[in-house]
PyMOL Python script that loads the backbone (N, CA, C, O; Angstrom):
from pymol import cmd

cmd.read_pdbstr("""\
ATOM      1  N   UNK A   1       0.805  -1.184   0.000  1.00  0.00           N
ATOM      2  CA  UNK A   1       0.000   0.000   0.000  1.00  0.00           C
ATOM      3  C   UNK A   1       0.858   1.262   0.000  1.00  0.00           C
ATOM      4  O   UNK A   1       0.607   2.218  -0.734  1.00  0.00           O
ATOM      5  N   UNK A   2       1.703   1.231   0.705  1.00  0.00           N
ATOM      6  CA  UNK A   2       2.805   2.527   0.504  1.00  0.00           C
ATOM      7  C   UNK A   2       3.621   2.409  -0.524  1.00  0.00           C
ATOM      8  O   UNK A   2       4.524   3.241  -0.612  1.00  0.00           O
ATOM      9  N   UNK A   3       3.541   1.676  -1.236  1.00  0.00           N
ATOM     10  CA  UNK A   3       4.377   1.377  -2.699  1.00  0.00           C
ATOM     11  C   UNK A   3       3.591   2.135  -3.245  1.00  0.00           C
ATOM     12  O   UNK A   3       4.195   3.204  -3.165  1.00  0.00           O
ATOM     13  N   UNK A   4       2.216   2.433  -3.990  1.00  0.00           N
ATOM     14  CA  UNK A   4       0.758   2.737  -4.448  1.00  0.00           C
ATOM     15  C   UNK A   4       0.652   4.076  -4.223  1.00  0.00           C
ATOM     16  O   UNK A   4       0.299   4.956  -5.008  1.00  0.00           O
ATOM     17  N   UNK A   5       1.008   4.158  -3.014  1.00  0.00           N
ATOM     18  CA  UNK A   5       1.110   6.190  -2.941  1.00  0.00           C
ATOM     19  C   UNK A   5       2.140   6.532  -3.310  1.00  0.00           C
ATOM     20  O   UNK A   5       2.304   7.621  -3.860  1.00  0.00           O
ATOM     21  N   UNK A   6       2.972   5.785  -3.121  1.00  0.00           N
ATOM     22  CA  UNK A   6       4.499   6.400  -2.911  1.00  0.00           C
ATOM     23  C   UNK A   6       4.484   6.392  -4.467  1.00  0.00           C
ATOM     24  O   UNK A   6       4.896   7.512  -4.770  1.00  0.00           O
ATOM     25  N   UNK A   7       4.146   5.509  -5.923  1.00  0.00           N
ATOM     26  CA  UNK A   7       3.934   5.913  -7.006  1.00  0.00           C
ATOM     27  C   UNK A   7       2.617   6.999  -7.435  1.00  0.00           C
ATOM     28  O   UNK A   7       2.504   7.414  -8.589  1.00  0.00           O
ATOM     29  N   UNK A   8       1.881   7.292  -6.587  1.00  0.00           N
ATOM     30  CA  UNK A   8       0.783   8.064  -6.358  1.00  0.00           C
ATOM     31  C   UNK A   8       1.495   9.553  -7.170  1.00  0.00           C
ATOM     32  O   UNK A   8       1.487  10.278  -8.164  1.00  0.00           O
ATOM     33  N   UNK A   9       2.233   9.202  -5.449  1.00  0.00           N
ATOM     34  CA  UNK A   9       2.539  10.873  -5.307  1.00  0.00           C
ATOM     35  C   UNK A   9       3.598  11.106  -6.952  1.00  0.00           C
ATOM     36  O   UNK A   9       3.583  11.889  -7.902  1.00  0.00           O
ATOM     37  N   UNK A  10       4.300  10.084  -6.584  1.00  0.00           N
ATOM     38  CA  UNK A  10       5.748  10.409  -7.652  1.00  0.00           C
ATOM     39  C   UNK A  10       5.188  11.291  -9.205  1.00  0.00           C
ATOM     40  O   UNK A  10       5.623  12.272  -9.808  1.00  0.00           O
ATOM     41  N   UNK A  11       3.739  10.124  -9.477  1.00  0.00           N
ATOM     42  CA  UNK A  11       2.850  11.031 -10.753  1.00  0.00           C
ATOM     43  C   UNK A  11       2.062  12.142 -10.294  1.00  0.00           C
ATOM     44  O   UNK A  11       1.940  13.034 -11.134  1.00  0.00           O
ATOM     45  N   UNK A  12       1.801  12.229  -9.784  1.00  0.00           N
ATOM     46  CA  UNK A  12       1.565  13.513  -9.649  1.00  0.00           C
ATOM     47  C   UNK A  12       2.624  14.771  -9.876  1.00  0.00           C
ATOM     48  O   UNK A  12       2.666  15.839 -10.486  1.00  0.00           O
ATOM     49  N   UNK A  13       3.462  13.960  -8.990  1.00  0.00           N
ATOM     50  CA  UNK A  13       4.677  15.233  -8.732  1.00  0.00           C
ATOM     51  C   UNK A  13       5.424  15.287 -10.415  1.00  0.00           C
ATOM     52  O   UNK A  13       6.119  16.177 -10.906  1.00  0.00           O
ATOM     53  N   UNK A  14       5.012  14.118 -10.950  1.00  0.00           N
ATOM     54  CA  UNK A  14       5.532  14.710 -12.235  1.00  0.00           C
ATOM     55  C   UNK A  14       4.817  14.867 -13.246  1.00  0.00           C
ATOM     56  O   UNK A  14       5.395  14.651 -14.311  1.00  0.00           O
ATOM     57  N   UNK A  15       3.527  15.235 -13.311  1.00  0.00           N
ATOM     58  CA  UNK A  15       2.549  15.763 -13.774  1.00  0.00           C
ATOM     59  C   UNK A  15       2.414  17.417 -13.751  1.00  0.00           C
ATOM     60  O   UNK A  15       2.144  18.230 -14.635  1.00  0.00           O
ATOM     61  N   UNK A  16       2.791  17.573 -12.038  1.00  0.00           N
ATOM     62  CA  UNK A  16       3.220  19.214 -11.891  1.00  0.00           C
ATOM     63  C   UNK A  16       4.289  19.601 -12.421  1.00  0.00           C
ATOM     64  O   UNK A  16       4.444  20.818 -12.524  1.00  0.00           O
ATOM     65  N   UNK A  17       5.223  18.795 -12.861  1.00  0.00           N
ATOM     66  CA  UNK A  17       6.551  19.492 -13.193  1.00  0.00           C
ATOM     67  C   UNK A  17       6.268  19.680 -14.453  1.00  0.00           C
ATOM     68  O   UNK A  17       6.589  20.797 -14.857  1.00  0.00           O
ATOM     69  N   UNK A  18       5.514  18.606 -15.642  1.00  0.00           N
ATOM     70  CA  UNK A  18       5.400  18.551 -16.894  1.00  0.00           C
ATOM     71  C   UNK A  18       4.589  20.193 -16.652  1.00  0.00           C
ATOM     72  O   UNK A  18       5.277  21.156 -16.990  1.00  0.00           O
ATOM     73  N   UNK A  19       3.201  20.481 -16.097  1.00  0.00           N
ATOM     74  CA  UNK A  19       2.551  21.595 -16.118  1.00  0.00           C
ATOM     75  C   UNK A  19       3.673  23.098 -15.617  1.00  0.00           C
ATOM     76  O   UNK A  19       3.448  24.289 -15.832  1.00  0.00           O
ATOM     77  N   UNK A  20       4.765  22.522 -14.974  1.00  0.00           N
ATOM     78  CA  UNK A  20       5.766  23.711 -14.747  1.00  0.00           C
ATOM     79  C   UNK A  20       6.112  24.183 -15.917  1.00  0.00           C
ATOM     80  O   UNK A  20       6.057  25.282 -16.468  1.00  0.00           O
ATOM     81  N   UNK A  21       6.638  22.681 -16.304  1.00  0.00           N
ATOM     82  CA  UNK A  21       7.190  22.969 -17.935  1.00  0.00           C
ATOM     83  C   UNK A  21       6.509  23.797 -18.702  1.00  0.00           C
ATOM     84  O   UNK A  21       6.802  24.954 -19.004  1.00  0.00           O
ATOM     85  N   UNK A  22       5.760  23.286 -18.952  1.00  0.00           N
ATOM     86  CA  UNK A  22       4.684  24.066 -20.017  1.00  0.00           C
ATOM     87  C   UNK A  22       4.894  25.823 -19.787  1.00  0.00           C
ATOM     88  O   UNK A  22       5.522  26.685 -20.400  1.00  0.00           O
ATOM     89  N   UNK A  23       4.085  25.820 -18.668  1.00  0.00           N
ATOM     90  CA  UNK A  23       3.938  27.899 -18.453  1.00  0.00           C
ATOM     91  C   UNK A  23       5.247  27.934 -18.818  1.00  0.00           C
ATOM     92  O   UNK A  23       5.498  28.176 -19.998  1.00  0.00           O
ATOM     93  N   UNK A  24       6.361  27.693 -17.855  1.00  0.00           N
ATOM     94  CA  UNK A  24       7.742  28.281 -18.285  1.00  0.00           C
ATOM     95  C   UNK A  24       8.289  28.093 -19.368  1.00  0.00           C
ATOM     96  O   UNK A  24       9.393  28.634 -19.436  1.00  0.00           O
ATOM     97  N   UNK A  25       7.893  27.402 -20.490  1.00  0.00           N
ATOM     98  CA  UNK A  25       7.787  27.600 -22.409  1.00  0.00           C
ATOM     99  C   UNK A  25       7.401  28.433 -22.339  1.00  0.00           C
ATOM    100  O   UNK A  25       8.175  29.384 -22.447  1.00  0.00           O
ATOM    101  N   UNK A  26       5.883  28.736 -22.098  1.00  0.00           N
ATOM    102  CA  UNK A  26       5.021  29.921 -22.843  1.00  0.00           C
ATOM    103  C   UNK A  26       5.678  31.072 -22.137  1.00  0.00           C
ATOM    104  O   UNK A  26       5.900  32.077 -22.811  1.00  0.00           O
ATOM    105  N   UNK A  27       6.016  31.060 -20.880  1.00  0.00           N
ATOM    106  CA  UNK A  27       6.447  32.466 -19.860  1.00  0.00           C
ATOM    107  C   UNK A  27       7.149  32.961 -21.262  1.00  0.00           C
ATOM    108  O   UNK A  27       6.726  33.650 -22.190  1.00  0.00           O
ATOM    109  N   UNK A  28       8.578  32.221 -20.977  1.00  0.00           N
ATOM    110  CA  UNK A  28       9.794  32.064 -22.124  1.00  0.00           C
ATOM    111  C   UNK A  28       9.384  32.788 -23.732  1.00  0.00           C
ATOM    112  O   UNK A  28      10.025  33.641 -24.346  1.00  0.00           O
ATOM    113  N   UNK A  29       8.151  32.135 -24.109  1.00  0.00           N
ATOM    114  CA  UNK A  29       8.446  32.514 -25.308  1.00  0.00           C
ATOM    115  C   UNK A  29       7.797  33.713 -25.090  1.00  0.00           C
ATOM    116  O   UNK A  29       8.378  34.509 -25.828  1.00  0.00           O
ATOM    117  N   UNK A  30       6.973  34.262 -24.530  1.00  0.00           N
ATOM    118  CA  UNK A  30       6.365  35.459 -24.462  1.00  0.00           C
ATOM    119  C   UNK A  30       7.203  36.838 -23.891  1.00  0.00           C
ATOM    120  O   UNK A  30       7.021  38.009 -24.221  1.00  0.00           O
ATOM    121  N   UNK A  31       8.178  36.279 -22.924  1.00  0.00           N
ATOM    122  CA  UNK A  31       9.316  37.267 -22.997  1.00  0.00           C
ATOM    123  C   UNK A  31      10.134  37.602 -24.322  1.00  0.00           C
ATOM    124  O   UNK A  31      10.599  38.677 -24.698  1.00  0.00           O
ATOM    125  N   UNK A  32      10.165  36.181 -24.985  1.00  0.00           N
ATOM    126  CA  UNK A  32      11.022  36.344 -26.207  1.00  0.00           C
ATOM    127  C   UNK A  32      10.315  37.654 -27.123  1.00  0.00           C
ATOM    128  O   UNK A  32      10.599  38.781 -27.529  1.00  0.00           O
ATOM    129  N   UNK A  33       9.230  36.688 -27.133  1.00  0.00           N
ATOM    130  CA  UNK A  33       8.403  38.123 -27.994  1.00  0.00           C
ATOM    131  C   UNK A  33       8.217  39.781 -27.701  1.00  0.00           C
ATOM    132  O   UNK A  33       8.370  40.884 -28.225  1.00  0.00           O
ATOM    133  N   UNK A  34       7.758  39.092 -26.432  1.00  0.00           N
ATOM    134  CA  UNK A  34       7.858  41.265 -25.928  1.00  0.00           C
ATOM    135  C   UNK A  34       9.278  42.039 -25.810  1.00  0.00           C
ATOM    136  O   UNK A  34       9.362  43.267 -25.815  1.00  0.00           O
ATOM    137  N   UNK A  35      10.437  41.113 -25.697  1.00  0.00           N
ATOM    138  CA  UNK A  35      11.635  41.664 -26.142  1.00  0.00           C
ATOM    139  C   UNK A  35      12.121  42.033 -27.435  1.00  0.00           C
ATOM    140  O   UNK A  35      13.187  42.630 -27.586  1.00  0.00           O
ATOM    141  N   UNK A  36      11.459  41.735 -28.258  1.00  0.00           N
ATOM    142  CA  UNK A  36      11.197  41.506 -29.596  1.00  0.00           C
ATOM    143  C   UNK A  36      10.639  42.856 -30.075  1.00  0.00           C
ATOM    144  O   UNK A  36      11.157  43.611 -30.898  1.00  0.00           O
ATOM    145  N   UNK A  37       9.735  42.982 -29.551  1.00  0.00           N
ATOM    146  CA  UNK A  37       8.851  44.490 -29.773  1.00  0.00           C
ATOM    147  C   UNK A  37       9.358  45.508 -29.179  1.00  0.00           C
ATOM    148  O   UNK A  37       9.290  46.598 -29.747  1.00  0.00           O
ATOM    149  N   UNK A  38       9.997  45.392 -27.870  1.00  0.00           N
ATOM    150  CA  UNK A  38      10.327  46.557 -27.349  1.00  0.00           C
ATOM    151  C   UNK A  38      11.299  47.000 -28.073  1.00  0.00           C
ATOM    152  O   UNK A  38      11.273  48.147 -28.520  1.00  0.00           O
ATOM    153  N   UNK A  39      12.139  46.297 -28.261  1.00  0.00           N
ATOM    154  CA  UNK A  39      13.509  46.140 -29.545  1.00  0.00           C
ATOM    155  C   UNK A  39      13.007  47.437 -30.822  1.00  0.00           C
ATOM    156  O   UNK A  39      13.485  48.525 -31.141  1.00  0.00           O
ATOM    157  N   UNK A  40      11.825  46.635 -31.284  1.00  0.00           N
ATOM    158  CA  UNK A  40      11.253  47.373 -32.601  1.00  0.00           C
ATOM    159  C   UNK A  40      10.931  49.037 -32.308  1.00  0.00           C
ATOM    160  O   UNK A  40      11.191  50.071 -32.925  1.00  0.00           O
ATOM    161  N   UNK A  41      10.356  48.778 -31.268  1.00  0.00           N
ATOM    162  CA  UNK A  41       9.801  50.076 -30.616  1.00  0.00           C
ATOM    163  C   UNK A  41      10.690  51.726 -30.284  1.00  0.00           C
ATOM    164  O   UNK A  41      10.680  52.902 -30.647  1.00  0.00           O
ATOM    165  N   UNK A  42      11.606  50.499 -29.065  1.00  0.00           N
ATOM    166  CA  UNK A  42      13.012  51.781 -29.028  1.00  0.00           C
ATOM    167  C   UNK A  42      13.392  52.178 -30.395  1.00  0.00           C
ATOM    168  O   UNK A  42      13.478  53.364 -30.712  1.00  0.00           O
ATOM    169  N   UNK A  43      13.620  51.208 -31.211  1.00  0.00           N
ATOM    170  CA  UNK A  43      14.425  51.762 -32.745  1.00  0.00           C
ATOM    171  C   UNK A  43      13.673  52.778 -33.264  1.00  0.00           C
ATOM    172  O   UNK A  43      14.098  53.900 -33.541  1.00  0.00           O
ATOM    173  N   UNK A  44      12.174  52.247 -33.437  1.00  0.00           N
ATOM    174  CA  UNK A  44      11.383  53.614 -33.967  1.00  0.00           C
ATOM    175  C   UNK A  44      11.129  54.629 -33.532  1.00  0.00           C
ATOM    176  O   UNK A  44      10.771  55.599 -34.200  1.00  0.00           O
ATOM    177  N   UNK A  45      11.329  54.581 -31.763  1.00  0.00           N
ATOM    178  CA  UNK A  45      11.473  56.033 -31.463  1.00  0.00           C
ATOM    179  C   UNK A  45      12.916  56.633 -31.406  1.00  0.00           C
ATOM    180  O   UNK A  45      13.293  57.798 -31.276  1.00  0.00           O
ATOM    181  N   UNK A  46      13.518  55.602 -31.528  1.00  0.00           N
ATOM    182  CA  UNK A  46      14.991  56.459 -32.088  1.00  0.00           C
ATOM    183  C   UNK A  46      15.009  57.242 -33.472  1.00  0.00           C
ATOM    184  O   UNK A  46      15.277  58.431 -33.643  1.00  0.00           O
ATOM    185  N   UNK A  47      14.783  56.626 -34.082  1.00  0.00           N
ATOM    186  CA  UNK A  47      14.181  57.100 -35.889  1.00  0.00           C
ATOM    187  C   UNK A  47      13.698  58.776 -35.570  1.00  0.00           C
ATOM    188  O   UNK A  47      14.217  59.857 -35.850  1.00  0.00           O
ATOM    189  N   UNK A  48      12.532  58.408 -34.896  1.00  0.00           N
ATOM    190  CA  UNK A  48      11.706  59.595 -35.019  1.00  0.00           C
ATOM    191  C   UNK A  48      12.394  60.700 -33.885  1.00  0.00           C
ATOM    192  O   UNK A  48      12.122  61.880 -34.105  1.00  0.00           O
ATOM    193  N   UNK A  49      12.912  60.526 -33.172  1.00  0.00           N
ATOM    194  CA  UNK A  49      13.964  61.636 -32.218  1.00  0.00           C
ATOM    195  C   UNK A  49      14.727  62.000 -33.342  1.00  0.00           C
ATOM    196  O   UNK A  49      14.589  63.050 -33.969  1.00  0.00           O
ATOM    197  N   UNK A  50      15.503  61.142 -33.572  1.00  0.00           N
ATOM    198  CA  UNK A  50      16.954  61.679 -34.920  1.00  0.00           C
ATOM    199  C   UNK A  50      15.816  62.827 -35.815  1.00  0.00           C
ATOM    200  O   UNK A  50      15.976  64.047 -35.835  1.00  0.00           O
ATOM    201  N   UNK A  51      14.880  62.210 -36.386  1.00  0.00           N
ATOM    202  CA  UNK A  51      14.507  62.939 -37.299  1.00  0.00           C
ATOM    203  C   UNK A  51      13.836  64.193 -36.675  1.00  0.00           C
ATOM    204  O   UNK A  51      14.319  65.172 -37.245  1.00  0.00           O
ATOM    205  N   UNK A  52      13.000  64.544 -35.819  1.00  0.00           N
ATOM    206  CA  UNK A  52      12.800  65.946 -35.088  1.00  0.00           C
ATOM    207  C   UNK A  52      13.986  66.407 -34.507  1.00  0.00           C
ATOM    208  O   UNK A  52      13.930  67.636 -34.456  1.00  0.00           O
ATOM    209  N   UNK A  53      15.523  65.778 -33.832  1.00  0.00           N
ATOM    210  CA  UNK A  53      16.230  66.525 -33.522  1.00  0.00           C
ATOM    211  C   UNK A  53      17.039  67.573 -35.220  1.00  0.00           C
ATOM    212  O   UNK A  53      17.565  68.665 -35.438  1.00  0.00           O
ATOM    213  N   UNK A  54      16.594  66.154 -36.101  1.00  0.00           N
ATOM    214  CA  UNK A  54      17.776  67.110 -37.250  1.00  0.00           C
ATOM    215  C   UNK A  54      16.507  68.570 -37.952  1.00  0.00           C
ATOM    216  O   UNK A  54      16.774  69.688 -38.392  1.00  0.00           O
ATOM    217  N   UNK A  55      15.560  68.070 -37.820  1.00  0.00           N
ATOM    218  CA  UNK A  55      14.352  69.148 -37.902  1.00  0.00           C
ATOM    219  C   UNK A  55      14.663  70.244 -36.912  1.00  0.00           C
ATOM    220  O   UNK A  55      15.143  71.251 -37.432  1.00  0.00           O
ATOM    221  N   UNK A  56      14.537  70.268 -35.907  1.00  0.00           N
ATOM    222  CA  UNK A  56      15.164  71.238 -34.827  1.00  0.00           C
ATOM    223  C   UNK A  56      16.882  72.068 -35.096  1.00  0.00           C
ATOM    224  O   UNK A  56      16.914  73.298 -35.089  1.00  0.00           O
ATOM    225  N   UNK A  57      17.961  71.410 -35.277  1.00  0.00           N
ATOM    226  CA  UNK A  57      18.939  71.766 -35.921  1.00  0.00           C
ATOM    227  C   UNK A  57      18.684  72.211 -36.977  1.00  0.00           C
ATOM    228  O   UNK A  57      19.446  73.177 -36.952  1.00  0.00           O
ATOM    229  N   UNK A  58      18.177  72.268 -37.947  1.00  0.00           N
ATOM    230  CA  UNK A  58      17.775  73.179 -39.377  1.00  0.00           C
ATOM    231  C   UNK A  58      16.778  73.970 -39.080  1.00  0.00           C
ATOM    232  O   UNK A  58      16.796  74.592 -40.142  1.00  0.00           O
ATOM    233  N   UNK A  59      15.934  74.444 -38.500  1.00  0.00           N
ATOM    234  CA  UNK A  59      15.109  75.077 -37.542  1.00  0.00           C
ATOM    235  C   UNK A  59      16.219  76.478 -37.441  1.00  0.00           C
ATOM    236  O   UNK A  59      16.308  77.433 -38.213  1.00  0.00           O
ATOM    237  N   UNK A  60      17.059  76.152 -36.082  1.00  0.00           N
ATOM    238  CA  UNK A  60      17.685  76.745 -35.566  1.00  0.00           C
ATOM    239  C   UNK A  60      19.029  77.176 -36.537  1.00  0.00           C
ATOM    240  O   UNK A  60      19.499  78.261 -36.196  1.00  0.00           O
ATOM    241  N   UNK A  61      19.471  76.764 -37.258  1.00  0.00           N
ATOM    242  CA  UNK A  61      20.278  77.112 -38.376  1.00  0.00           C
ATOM    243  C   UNK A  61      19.908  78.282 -38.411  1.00  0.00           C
ATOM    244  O   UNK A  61      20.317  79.299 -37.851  1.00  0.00           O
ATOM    245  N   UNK A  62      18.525  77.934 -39.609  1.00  0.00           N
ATOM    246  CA  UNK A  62      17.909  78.951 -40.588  1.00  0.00           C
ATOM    247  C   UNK A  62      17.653  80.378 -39.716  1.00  0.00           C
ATOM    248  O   UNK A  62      17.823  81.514 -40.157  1.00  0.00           O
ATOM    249  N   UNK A  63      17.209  80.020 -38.391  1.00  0.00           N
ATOM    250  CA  UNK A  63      16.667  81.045 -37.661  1.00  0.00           C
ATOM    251  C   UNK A  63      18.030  81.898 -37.281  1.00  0.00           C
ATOM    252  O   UNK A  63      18.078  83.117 -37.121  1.00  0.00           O
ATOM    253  N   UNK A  64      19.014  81.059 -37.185  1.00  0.00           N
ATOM    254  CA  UNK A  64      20.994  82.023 -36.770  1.00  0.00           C
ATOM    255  C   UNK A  64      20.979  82.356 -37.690  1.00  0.00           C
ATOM    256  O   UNK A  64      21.042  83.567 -37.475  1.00  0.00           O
ATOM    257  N   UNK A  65      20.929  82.221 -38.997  1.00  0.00           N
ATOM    258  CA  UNK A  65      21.322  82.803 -40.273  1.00  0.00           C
ATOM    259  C   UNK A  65      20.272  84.017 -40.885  1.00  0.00           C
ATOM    260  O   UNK A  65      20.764  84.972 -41.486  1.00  0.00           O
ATOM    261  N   UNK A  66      19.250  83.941 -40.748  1.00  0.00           N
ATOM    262  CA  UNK A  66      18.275  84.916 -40.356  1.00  0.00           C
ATOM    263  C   UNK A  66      19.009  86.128 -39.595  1.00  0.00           C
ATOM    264  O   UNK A  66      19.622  87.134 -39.951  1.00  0.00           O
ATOM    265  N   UNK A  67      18.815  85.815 -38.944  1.00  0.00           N
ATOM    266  CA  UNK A  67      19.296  86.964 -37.376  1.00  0.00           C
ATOM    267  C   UNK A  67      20.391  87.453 -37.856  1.00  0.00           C
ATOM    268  O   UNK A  67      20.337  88.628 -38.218  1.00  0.00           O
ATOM    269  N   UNK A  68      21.457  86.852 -37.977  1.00  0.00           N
ATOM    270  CA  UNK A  68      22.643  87.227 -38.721  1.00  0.00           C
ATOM    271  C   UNK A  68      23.022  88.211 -39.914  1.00  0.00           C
ATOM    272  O   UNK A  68      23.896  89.054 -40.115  1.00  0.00           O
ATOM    273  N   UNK A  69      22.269  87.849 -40.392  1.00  0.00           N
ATOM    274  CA  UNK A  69      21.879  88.571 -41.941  1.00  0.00           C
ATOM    275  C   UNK A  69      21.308  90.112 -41.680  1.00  0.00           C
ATOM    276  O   UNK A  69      21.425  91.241 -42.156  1.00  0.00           O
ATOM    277  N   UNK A  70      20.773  89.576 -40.855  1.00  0.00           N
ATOM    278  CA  UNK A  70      20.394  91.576 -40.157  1.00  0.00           C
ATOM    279  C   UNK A  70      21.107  92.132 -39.325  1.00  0.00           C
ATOM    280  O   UNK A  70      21.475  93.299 -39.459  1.00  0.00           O
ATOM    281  N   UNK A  71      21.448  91.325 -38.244  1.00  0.00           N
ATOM    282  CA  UNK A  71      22.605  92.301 -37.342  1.00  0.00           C
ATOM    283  C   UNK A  71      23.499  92.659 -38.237  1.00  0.00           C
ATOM    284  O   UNK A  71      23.614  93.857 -38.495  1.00  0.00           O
ATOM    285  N   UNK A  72      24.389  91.601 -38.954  1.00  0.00           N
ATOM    286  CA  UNK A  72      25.264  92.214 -39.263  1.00  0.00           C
ATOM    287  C   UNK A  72      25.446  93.718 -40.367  1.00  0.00           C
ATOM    288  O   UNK A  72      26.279  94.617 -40.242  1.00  0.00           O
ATOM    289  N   UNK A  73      24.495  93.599 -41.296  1.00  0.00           N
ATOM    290  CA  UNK A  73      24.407  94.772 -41.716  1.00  0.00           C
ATOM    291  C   UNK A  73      24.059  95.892 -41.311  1.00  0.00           C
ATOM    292  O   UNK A  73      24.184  96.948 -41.930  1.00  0.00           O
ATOM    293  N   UNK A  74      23.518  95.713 -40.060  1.00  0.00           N
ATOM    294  CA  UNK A  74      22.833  96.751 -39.000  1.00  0.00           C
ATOM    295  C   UNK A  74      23.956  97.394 -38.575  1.00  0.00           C
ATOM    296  O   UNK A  74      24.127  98.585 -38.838  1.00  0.00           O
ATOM    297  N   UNK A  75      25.068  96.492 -37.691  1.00  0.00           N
ATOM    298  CA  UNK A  75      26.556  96.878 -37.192  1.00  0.00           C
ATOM    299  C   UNK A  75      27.044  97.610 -37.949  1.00  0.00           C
ATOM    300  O   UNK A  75      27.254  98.792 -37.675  1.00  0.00           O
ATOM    301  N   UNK A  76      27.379  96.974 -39.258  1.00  0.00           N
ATOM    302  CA  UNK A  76      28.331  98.119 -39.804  1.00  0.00           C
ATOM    303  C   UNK A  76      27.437  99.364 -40.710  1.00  0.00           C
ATOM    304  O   UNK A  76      27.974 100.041 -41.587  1.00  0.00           O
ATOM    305  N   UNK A  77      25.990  99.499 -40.304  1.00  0.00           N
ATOM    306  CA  UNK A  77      25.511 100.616 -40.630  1.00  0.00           C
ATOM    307  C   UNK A  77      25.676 101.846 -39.808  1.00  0.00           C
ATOM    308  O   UNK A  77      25.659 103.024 -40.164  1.00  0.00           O
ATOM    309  N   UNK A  78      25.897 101.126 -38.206  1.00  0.00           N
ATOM    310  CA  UNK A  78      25.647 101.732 -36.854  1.00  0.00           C
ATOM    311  C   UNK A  78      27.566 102.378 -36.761  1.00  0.00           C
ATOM    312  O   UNK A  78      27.977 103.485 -36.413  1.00  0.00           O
ATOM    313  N   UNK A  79      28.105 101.524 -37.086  1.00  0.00           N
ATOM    314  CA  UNK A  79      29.795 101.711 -37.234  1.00  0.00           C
ATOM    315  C   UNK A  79      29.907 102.627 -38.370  1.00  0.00           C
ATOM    316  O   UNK A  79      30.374 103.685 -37.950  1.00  0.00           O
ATOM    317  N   UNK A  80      29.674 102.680 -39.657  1.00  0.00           N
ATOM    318  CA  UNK A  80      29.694 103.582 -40.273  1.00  0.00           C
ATOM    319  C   UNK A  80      29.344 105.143 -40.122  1.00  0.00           C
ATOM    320  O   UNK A  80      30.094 106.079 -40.399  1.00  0.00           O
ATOM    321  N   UNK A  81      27.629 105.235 -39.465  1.00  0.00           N
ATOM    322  CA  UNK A  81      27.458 106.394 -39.252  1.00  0.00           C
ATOM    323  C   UNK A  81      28.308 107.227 -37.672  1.00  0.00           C
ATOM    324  O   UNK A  81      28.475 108.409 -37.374  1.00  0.00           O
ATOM    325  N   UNK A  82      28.643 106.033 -37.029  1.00  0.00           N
ATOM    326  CA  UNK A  82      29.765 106.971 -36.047  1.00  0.00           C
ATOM    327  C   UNK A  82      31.078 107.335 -36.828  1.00  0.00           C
ATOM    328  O   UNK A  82      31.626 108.434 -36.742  1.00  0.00           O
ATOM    329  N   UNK A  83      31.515 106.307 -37.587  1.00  0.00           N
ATOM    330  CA  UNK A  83      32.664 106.918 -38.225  1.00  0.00           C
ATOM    331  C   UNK A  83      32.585 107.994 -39.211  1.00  0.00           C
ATOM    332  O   UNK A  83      33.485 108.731 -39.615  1.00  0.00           O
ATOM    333  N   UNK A  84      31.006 107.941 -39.612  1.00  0.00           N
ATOM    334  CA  UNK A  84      30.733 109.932 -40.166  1.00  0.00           C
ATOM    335  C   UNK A  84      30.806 110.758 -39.616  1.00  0.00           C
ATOM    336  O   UNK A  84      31.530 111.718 -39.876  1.00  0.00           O
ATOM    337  N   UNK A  85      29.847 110.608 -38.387  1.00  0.00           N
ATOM    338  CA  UNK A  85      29.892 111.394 -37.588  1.00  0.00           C
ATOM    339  C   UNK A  85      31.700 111.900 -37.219  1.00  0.00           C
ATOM    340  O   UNK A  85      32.147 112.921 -37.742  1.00  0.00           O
ATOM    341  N   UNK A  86      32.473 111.129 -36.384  1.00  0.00           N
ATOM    342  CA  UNK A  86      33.379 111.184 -35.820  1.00  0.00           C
ATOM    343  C   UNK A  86      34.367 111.986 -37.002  1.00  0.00           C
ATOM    344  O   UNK A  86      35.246 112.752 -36.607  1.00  0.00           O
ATOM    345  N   UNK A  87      34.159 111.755 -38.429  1.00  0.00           N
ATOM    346  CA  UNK A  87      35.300 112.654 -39.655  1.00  0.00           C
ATOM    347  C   UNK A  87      34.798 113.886 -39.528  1.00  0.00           C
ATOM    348  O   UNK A  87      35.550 114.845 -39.356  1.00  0.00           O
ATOM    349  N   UNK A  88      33.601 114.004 -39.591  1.00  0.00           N
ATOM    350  CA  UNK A  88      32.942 115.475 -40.066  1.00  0.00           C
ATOM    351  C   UNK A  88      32.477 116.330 -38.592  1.00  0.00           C
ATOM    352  O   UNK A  88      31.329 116.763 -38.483  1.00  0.00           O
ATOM    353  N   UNK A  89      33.441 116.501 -37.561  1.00  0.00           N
ATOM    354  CA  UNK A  89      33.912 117.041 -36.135  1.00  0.00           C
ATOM    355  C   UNK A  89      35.053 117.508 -36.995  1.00  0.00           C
ATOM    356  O   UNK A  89      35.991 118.127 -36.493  1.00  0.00           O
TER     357      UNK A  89
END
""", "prot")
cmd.dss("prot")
cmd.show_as("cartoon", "prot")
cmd.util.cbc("prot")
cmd.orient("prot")
């Protein structure tokens, strides 16, 4: 009679392990997969950063070169008329 349980238990106990098995496949492959995506994911929001940061850098270009384009002719309008001023004393 304790032979009978004692194989009782043993199937059982390896009935639970086969059912361990199992989830920890599926756990397994389902990490595989969501590592998989997150993978995809970071890349595409890397993509799309690069591409609004280089949008932002040409942004800001255009807008220095702008600005530029007027001070500087402003300066040496502002430098010129002191250096009129300053001959014709």
């Amino acid at each position: 009679m304790a032979e009978t349980s004692l194989e009782e238990r043993m199937a059982k106990i390896e009935g639970a392990f086969s059912q361990i098995d199992q989830r920890l496949g599926r756990v397994e492959a389902e990490l595989v997969t969501l590592r998989t995506e997150l993978r995809r994911e970071i890349s595409s929001v890397r993509e799309e950063l690069k591409e609004e940061i280089t949008a932002a850098r040409d942004e800001v270009r255009s807008l220095y070169r702008m600005t530029l384009s007027v001070l500087i002719p402003m300066w040496v309008t502002i430098i010129g008329a002191i250096i009129g001023i300053a001959l014709t004393r």
